[in-house]
Every structure is written in C-alpha cells, then in structure tokens.
C-alpha positions, 0 to 999 in steps of 0.5 A, spaced: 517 122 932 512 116 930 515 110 928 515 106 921 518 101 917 522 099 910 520 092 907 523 089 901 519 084 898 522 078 895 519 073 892 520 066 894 528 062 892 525 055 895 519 052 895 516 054 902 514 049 907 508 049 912 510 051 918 510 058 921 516 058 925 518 064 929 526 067 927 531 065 933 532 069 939 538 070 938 537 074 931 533 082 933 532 087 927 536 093 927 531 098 930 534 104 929 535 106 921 534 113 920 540 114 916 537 108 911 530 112 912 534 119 908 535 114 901 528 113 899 527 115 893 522 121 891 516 121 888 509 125 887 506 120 892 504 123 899 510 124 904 511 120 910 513 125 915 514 125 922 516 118 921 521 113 924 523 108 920 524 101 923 524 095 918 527 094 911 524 089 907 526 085 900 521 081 898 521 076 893 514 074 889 509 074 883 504 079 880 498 075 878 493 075 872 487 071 869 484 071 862 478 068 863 472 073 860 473 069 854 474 076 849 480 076 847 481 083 847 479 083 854 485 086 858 487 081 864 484 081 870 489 082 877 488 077 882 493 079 887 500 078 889 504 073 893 511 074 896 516 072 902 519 077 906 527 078 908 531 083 913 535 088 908 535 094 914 539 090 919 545 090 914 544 096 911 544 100 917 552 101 916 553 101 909 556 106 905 554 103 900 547 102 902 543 107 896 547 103 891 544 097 894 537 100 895 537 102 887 540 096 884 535 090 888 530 091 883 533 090 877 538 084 879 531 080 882 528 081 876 534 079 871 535 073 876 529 071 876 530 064 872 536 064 877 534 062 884 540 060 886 544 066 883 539 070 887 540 067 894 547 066 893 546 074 892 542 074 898 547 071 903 553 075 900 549 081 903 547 078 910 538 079 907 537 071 908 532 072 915 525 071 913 521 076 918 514 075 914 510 074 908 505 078 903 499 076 901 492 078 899 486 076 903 480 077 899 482 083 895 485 086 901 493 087 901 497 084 907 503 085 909 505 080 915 512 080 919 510 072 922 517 070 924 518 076 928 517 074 935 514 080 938 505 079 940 502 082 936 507 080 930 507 086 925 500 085 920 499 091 916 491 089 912 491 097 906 487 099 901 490 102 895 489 110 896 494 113 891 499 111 885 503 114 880 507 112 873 513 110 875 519 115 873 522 113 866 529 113 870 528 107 873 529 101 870 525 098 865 522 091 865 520 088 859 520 094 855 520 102 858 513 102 859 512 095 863 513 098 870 508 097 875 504 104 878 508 106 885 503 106 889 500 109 896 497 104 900 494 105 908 490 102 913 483 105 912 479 099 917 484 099 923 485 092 922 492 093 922 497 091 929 503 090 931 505 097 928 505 097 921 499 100 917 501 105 911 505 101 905 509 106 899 510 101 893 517 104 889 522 103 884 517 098 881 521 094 874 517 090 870 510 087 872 505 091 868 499 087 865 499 085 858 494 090 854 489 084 852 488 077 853 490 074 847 494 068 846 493 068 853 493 063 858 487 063 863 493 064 869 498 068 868 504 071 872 509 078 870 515 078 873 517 085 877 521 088 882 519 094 886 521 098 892 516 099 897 514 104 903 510 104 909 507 109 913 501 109 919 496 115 919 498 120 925 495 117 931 499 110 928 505 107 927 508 106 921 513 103 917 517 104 911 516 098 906 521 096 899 518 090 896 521 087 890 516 081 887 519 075 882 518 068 880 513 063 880 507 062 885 508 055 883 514 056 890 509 060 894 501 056 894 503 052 900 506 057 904 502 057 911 501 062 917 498 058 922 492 058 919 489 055 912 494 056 908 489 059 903 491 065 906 498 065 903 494 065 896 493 071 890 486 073 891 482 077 887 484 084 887 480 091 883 486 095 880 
C-alpha cells in the first residue's frame, strides 16, 4: 500500500520570522494514521486509493486577489495563496473525538480569524502548535512544503490543479452560503515533487470565494477562508493526504523565509 499524507493548513497566528529552523529531534510525527485516513469526507473528487496515510496538516493563511484592470466589472484576479503548516495528525491519531474535530476546524479558524490569540490558545489546547512546513506559490505553481521536518529530502509537493467541485451546501458557509471556495484535486504533473508528497485534495472549504466584481474594490484584496485538504501521489508515487485551513492577513506571511529568497513564501500569479 502507497503512502500518503494529510495537511491542515492554517494560516499564520504571529508574524514569521526568517529563519528556517528544522522541528527538534526530540518531536517525530506520528506515521502510522490509517484510522484518521477513514474520517475524510466524501466528495465527487477522484478517490485516493491504495493510499496510506501519513500526515495531517492544518494550515493557517489567505486566498489572495487583485483589481487592477482598471474595469470595474472586471471579476478579481487570483494571485495565489500563503499559509504555515501545523501537525494536527499526531494528536488526532487516538481521539475519539477525532472527526468532530476534522468537521469543526474550518469553521472555528474562519470565525477567529480576527482573534489570533484565541486561535493559538485553541491550537496548544489540542497539542497542533508544531510547525512542519509552509504552502505557498511559485510563479503559478501550488507548493506544499514540509520544511521543518528533518528528514532529506524534506516533504515538497509542486501540483497543477486537475479537478474541482462545488463544495457541498452542507458545509459551513463563509460569508454567505455561496461564498465556499471549489474543492479541488490537485497533483504533480512535471515530477518535481520530493520527499513523498505529490497529490493534494482541497476539502471542507468555508468561505474564500472571490467577489463577483472588482467594484469598490482595492488594487489587493484577501478573502478569508478555511478549507480541508487531501494529498495522494500518482500509482508509482507516494502520496500524502493534505486538510489545509487558510486564514488571516498576508501581512503576517511575506517575510517568511525557507532558506532562499523569501520571495518564494510570497503569493504568485496563479490561473484559476
């Protein structure tokens, strides 16, 4: 059976800093989540299967957008997407509670979104405070990085969007019941991906959606939103399941760093 990995992205709760530090030896994943792996939510997106799971991710961040055709008609254009990543599978593994908590994250980061304290407080209380990596854009390409892990190569999965569907009208609604961002299947199609992540299912999307025009509009704009993800490799791949929850400001994300330019932690133009 092919391993695979779960990411809950959420979005960043303090202003990051520019080093690249790897988690301590002392901290190691849980790899072994297959009873989590049976509480993902259904959806008409193409199924992982012959999948092990080995990460469960909540990532905090923003889905970005700018107005600047100068049309005020014109619908806003997608740049992309920043968040950090955080350990949610570790502590997960043996809560009987486990699925209540997978349904509930998305919300509960979108309704704390001004509330950053609250959030982190909400973290630790649950033992998601471990930072494994970061997701970003290069260019237009969709990155999910597990930077802080120790392990050569780390975790890196670079994935063009292959599929979507509306996300159910069951789940929580954002700013309106409409405002849920897509559900999305997204995978390696270059073989660029390392470390054992190359497929990503964006689930149990809240709120993010795009205005319908740029009118009244700034040049930069970001949505708030909170979404669940999926990661699976091709056949011959290993995969990775990936629930990322994106909220918050960018503000608290451009300076983030991976040992490069940190202008690869930065929202890059993206083609819906």
């Amino acid at each position: 059976m092919q391993p695979f990995t779960i990411f809950t992205v959420l979005a960043a709760l303090a202003i990051l800093t520019g080093a690249n530090r790897s988690l301590s030896d002392s901290y190691v994943p849980a790899i072994d989540l297959d009873a989590l792996a049976k509480l993902m939510p259904e959806s008409a997106l193409p199924k992982p299967s012959g999948l092990k799971l080995k990460y469960v991710l909540l990532g905090v961040g923003t889905q970005n957008y700018t107005c600047t055709s100068g049309k005020e008609d014109d619908p806003p254009r997608s740049t992309g997407a920043v968040a950090r990543l955080y350990d949610m599978g570790t502590c997960l593994q043996d809560s009987q509670y486990a699925a209540e908590i997978i349904s509930f994250v998305s919300p509960l980061a979108l309704s704390l979104n001004s509330h950053t304290q609250h959030l982190d407080l909400i973290l630790r209380s649950h033992g998601f405070q471990q930072i494994l990596g970061h997701h970003f854009f290069h260019l237009s390409t969709p990155v999910f990085a597990l930077d802080r892990l120790s392990q050569t190569p780390y975790p890196l999965a670079q994935v063009s969007k292959l599929g979507e569907t509306e996300a159910p009208p069951s789940t929580f609604p954002g700013a309106s019941a409409d405002a849920n961002v897509a559900w999305l299947f997204l995978q390696d199609t270059h073989n660029i991906s390392r470390g054992g992540i190359d497929t990503v299912y964006r689930i149990e999307t809240a709120g993010g959606k795009k205005p319908a025009t740029c009118r009244d509009r700034k040049p930069s704009l970001e949505v708030d939103y909170a979404a669940q993800c999926k990661k699976t490799p091709r056949p011959k791949g290993k995969s990775c399941l990936l629930i990322a929850t994106q909220i918050g400001s960018m503000d608290h994300l451009d300076q983030v760093d991976s040992g490069g330019s940190s202008e690869e932690f930065r929202a890059a133009p993206y083609t819906e």
